[in-house]
N, C-alpha and C positions, 0 to 999 in steps of 0.2 A: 502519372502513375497513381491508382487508388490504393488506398490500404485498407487491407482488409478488417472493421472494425470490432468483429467478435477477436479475432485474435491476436490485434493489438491490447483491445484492454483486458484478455484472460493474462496477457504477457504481462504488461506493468500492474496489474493486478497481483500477480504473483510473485513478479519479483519485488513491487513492496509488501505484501504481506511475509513471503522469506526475511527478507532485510530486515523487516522491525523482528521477527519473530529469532534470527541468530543474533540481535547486536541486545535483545533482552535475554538471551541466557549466556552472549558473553560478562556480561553485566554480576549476570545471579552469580556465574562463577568466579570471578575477577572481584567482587565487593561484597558476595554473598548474600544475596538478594533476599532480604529481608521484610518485602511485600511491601517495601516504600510507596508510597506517591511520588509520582515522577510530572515531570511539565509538559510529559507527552499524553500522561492520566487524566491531565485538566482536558484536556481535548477528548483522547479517547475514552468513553466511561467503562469505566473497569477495569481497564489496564493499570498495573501495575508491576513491579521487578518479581513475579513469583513465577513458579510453572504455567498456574492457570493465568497470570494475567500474561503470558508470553502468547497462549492460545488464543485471548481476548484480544490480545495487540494483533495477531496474523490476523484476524476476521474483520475486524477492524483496516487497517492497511489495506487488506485484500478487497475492500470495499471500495473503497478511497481511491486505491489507484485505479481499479475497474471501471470505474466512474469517470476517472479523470482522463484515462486512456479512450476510452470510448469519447468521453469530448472530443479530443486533441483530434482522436482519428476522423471522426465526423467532420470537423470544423477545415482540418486539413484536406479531407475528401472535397468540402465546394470549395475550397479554395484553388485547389488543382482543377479542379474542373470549369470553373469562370477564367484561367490563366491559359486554358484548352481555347477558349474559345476565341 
């Protein structure tokens, strides 16, 4: 069975970009997110605990896992299909 590759990585694309984007404004609301640097900021440039860098974090993520989702899915497509044969 193939997977369809745009709409696996719009999918973990988005679900990482949600993900970092609600667990940095549980964050701002829970600690009051005082535009720290975080050890996800060394990575991500510009992210940070604030509104804008919640923005920054989801474009970011959303990136990241589009990417990575689009591998998985490609990589799993020949691999299904050499297992076909």
């Amino acid at each position: 069975m193939k997977v369809k590759v745009l709409a696996f990585a719009l999918t973990t694309g988005l679900i990482a970009g949600i993900g970092l984007f609600i667990l940095t404004w549980w964050m701002i609301i829970t600690t009051g997110g005082n535009g720290q640097s975080t050890v996800i900021g060394a990575v991500l440039r510009g992210y940070n605990l604030s509104p804008i860098g919640s923005l920054i974090g989801f474009i970011w993520a959303f990136a990241a896992g589009f990417i990575g989702g689009a591998l998985f899915a490609s990589i799993y497509n020949k691999l299904a299909q050499s297992s076909d044969d």
